[in-house]
C-alpha atoms as a printed R data frame, in Angstrom:
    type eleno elety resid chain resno      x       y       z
1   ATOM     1    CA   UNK     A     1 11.768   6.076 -15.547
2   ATOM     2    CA   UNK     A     2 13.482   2.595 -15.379
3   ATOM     3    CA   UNK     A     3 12.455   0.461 -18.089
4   ATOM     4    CA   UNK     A     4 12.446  -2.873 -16.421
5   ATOM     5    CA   UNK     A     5 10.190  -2.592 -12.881
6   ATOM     6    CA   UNK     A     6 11.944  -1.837  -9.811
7   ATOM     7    CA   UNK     A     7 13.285  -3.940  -6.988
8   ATOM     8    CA   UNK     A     8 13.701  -1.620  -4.130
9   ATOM     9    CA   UNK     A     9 16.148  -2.796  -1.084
10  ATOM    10    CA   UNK     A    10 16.189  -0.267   1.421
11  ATOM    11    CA   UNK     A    11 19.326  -1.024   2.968
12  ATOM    12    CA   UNK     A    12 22.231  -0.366   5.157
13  ATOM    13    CA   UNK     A    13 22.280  -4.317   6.866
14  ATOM    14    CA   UNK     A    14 24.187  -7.415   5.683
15  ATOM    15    CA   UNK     A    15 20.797  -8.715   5.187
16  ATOM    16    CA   UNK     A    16 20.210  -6.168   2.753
17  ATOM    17    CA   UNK     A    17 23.652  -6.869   1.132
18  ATOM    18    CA   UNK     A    18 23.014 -10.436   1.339
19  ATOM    19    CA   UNK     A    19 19.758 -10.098  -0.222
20  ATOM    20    CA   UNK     A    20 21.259  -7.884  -3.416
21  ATOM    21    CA   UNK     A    21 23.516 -10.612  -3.795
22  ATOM    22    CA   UNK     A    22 21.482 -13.706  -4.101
23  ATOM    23    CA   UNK     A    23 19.062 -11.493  -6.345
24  ATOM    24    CA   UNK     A    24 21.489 -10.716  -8.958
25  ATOM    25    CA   UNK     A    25 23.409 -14.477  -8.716
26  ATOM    26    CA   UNK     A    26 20.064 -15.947  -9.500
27  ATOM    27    CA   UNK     A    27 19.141 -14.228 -12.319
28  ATOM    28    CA   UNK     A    28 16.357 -11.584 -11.263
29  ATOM    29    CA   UNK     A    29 18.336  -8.517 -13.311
30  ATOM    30    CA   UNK     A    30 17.094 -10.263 -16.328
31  ATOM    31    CA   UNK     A    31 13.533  -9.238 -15.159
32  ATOM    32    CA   UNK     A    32 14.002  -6.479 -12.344
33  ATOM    33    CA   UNK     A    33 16.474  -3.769 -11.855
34  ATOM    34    CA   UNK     A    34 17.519  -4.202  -8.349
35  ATOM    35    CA   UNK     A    35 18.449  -0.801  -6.449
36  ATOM    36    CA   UNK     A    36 19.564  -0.580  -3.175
37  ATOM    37    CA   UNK     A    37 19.157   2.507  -1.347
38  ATOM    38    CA   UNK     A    38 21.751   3.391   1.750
39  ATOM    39    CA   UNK     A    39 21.129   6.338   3.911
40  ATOM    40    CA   UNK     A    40 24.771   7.823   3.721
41  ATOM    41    CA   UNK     A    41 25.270   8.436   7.410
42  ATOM    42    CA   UNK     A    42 28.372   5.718   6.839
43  ATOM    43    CA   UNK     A    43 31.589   6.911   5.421
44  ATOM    44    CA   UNK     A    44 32.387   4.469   2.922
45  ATOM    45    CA   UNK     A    45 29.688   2.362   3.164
46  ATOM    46    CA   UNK     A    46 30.062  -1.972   1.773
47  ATOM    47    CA   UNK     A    47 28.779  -1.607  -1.924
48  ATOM    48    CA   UNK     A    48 26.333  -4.144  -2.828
49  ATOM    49    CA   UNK     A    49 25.485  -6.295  -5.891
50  ATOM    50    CA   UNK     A    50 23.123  -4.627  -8.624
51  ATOM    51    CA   UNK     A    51 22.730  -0.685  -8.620
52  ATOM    52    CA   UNK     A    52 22.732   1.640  -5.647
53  ATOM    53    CA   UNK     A    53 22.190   5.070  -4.452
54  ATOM    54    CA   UNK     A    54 22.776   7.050  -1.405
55  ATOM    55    CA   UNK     A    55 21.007   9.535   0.392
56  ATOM    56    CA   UNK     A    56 17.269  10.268   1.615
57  ATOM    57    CA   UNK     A    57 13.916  10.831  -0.680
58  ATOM    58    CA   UNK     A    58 13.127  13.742   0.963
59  ATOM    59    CA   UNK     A    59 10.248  12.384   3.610
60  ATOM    60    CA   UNK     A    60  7.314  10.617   2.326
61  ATOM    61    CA   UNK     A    61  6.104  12.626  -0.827
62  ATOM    62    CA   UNK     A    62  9.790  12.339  -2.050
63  ATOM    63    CA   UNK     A    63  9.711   8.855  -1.258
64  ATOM    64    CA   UNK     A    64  6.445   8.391  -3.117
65  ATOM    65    CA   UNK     A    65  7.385  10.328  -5.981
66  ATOM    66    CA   UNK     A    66 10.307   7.823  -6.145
67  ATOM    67    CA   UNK     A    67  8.303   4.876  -6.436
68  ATOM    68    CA   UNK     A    68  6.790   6.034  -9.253
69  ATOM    69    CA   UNK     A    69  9.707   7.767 -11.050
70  ATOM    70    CA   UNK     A    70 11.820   4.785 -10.654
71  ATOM    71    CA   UNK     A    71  8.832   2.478 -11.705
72  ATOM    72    CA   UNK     A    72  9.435   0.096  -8.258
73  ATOM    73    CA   UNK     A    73  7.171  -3.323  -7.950
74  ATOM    74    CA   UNK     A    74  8.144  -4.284  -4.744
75  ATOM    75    CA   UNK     A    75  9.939  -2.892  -1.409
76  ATOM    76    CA   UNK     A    76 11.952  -4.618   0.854
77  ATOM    77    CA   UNK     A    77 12.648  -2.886   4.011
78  ATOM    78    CA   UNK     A    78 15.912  -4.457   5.287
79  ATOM    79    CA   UNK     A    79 17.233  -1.190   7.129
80  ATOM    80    CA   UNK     A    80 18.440  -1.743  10.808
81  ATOM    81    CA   UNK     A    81 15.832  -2.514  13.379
82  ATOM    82    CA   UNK     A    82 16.084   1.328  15.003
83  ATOM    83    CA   UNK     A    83 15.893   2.915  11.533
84  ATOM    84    CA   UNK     A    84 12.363   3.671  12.643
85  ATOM    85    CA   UNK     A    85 11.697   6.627  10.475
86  ATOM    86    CA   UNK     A    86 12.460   5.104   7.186
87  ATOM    87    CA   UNK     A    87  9.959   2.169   7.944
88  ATOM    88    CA   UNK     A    88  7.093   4.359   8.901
89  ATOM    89    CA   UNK     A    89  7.680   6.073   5.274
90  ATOM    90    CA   UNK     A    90  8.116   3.198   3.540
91  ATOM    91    CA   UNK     A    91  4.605   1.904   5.223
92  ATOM    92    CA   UNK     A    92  2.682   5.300   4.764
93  ATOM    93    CA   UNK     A    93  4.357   6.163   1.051
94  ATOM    94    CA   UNK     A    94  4.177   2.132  -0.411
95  ATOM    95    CA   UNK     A    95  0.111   2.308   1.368
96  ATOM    96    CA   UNK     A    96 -0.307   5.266  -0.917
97  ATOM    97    CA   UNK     A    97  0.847   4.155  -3.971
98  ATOM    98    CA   UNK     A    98 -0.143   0.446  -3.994
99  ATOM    99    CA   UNK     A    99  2.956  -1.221  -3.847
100 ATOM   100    CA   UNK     A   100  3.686  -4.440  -1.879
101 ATOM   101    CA   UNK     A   101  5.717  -3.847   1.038
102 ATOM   102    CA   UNK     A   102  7.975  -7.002   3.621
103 ATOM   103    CA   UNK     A   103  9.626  -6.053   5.849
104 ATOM   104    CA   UNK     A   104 13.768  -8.666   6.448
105 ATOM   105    CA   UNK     A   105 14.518  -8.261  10.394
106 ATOM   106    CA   UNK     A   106 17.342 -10.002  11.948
107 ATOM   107    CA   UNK     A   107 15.696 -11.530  15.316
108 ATOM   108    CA   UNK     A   108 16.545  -9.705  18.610
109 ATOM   109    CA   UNK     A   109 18.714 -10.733  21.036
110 ATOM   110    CA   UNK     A   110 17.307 -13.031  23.774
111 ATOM   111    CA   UNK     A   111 18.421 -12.826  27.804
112 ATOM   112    CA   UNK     A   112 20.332 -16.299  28.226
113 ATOM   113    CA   UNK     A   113 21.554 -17.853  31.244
114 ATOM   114    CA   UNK     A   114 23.986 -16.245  33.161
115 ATOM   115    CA   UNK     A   115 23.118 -12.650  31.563
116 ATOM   116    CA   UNK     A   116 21.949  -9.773  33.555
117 ATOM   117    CA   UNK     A   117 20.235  -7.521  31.521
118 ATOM   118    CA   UNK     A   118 18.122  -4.303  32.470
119 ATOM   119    CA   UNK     A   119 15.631  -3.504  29.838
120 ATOM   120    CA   UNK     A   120 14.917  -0.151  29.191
121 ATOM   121    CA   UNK     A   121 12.472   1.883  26.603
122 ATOM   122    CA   UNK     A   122 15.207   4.013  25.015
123 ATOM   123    CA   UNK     A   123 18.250   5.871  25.745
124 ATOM   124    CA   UNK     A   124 16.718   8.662  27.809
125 ATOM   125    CA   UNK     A   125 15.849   5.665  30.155
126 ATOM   126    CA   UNK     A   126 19.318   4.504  30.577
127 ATOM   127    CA   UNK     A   127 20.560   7.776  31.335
128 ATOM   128    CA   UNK     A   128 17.996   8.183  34.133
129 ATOM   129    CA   UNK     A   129 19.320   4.900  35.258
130 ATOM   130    CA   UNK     A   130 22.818   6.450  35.007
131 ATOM   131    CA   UNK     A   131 22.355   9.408  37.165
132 ATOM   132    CA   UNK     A   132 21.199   7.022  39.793
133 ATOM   133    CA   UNK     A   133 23.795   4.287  39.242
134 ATOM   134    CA   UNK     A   134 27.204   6.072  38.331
135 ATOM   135    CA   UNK     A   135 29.149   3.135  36.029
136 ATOM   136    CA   UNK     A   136 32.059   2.671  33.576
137 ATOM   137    CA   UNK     A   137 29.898   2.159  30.712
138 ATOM   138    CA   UNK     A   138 31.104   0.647  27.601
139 ATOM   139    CA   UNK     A   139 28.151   2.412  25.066
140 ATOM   140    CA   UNK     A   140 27.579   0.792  21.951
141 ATOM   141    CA   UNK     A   141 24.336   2.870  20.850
142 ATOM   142    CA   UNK     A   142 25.932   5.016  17.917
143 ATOM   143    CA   UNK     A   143 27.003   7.862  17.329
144 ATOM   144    CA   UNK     A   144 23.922  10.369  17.435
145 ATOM   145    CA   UNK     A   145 21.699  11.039  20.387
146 ATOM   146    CA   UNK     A   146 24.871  10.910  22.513
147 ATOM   147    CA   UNK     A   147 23.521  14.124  24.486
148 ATOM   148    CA   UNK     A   148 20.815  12.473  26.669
149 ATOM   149    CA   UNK     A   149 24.391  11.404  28.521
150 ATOM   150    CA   UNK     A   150 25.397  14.591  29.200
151 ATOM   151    CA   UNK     A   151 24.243  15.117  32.883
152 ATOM   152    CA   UNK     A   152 25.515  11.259  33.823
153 ATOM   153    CA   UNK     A   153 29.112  13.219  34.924
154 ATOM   154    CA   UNK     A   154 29.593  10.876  38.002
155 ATOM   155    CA   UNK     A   155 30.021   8.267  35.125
156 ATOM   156    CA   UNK     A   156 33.042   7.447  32.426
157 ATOM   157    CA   UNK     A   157 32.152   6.560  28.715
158 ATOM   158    CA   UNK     A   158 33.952   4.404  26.570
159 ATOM   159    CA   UNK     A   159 31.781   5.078  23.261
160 ATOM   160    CA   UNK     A   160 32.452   2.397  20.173
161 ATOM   161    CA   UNK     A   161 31.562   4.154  17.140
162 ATOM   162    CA   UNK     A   162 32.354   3.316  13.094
163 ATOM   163    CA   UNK     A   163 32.136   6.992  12.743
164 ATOM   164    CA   UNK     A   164 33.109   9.741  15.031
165 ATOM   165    CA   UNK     A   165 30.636  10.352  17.958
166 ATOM   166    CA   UNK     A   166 29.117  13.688  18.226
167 ATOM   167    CA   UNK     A   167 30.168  14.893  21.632
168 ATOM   168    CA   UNK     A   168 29.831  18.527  23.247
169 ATOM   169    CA   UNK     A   169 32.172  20.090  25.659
170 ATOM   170    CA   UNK     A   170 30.222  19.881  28.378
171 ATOM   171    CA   UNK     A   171 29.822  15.815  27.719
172 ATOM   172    CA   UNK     A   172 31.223  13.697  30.756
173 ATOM   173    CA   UNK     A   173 34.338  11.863  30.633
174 ATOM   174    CA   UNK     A   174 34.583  10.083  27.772
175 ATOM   175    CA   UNK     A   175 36.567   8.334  24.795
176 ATOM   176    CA   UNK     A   176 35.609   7.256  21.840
177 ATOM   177    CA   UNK     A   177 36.868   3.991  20.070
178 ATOM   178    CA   UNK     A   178 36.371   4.002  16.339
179 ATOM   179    CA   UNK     A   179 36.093   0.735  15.259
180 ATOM   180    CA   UNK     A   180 34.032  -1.513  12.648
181 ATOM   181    CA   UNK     A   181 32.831  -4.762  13.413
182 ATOM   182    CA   UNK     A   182 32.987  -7.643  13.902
183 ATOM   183    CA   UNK     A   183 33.965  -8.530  17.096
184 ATOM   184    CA   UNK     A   184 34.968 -11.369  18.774
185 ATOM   185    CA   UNK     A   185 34.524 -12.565  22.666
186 ATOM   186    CA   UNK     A   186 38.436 -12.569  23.916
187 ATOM   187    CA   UNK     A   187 38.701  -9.176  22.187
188 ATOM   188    CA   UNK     A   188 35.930  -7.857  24.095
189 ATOM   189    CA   UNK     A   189 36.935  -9.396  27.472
190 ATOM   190    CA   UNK     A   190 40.391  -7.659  27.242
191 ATOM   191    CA   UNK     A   191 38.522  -4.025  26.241
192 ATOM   192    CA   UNK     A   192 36.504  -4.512  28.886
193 ATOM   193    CA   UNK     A   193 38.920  -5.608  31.523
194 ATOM   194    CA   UNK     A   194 41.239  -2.974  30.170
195 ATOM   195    CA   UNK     A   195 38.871  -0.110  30.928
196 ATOM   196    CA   UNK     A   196 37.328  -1.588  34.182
197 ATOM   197    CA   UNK     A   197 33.935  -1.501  32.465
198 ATOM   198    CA   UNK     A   198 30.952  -1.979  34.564
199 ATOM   199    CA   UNK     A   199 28.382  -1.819  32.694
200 ATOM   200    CA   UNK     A   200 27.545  -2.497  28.541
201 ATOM   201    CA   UNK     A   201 24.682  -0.401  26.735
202 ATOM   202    CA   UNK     A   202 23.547  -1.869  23.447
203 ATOM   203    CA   UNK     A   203 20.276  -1.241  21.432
204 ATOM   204    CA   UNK     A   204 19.090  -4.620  20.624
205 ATOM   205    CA   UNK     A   205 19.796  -4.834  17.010
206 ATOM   206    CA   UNK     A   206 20.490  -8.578  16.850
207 ATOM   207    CA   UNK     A   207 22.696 -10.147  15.100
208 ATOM   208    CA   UNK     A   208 26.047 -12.218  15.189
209 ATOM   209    CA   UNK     A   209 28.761  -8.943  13.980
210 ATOM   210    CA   UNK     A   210 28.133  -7.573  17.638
211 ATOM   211    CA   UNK     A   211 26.967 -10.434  20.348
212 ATOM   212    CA   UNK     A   212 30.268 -11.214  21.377
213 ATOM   213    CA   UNK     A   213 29.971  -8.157  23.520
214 ATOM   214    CA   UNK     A   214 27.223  -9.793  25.360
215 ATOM   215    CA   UNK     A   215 28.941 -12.992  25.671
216 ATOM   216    CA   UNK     A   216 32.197 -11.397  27.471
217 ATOM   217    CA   UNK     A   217 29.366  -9.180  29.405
218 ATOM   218    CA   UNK     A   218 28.074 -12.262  30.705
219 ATOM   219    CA   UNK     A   219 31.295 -14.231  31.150
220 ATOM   220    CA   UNK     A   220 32.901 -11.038  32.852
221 ATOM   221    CA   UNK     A   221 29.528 -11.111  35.104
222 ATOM   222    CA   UNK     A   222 29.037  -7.665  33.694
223 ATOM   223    CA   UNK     A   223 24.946  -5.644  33.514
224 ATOM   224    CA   UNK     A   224 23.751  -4.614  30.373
225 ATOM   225    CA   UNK     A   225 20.976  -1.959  29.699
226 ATOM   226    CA   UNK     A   226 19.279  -3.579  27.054
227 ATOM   227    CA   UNK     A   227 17.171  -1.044  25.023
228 ATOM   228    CA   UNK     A   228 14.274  -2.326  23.243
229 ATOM   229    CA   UNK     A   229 13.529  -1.972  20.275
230 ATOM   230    CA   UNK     A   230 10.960   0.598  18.825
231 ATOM   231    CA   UNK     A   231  7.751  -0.060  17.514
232 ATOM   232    CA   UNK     A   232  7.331  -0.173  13.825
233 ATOM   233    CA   UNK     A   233  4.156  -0.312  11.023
234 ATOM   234    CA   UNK     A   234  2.137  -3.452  11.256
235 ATOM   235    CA   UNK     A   235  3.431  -4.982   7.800
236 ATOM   236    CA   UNK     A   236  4.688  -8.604   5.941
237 ATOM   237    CA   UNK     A   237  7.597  -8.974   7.943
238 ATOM   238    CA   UNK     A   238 10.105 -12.334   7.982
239 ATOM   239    CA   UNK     A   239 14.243 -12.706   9.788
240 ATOM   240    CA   UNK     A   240 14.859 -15.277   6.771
241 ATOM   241    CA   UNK     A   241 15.979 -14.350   3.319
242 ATOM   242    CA   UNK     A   242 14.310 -17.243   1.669
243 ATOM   243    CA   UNK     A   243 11.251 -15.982   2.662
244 ATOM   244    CA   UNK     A   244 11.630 -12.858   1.030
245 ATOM   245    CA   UNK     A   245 12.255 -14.807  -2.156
246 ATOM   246    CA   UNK     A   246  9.391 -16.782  -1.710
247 ATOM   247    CA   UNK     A   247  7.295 -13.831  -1.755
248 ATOM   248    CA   UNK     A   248  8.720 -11.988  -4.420
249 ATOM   249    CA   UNK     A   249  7.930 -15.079  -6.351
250 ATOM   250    CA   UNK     A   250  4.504 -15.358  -5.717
């Protein structure tokens, strides 16, 4: 057991890494160890200020016998906006053990003018869509859960990735650019013009590293399936860092 109490980040975000670093610049190792806790599924993953570790608890009894092993005051769930099963066990396990829980959530992306976005639920939904409405899709979703594509063969992927995507044989045609962020707009007007995209599917993660896909999207006069994001444990939840220290303080 830690001798100093616990700051848990639960990471993976730049507002996680942005968080360990104004922690440990202003002092709060003196009182707290912080410990930032990355999932793994990144090769190489940006190190962040204070302590770290990598991998999963083991579902929520692991994650609640971690709390308590590691002697952990406070939680801060800054993992990405679709990471939806590591929130629910942060709610159910911190619940359980009496520890206070926020939640730091970059806002989502908002429809501007000039954008055409379809909203759908998830990416079952926008292969439905797919099979309807064959397109040159430039798919920016990740790369897991790749095989709800795999009937859409009247279509042509071009799947960004920052690792490589997990495709079967009988996947439709497809390439996959490995690339890490960020972007910028001319960059994505000439990938898209070079590939005769159609059509742009993004989760809505928010964010500045990736919008300049939208923006050539919208200059370009381009759709986007917009999938929303999923519902997550009613908790303390604020998009500004400050905030965060504010309540930490308190």
């Amino acid at each position: 057991m830690s001798s100093k109490p616990t700051l848990l980040i639960l990471g993976g975000t730049l507002e996680a890494f942005e968080l360990a670093e104004r922690l440990v610049v202003e002092g709060w190792e003196q009182r707290f160890r912080v410990l930032t806790s990355l999932r793994g599924s990144t090769r190489n993953p940006r190190v962040p200020s204070g302590e770290h570790r990598i991998g999963g608890f083991g579902g929520i009894p692991g994650l609640e016998a971690f709390l308590q092993t590691e002697n952990v005051a406070f939680v801060i769930d800054a993992t990405h906006p679709f990471a939806e099963q590591i929130s629910n066990h942060a709610f159910l396990a911190c619940k359980g053990s009496g520890i206070p829980l926020i939640r730091l959530e970059r806002p989502a992306w908002q429809p501007e003018l000039g954008d055409d976005w379809i909203m759908l639920a998830d990416l079952k939904s926008a292969a439905s869509w797919l099979l309807k409405h064959p397109q040159r899709v430039l798919l920016t979703s990740g790369h897991k859960g790749l095989d709800v594509f795999r009937g859409c063969h009247d279509s042509f992927f071009l799947i960004r990735t920052v690792e490589p995507a997990l495709l079967t044989e009988a996947f439709p045609p497809a390439e996959n650019l490995i690339v890490r962020g960020p972007f910028n707009v001319e960059a994505e007007i000439e990938l898209m013009r070079s590939r005769s995209i159609s059509l742009v599917v993004s989760k809505n993660s928010g964010g500045s590293s990736s919008r300049p896909k939208l923006l050539a999207a919208r200059k370009l006069s381009i759709s986007v399936i917009m999938i929303d994001r999923p519902e997550k444990p009613d908790v303390s939840k604020t998009e500004k860092i400050e905030q965060v220290m504010e309540w930490l303080s308190n």
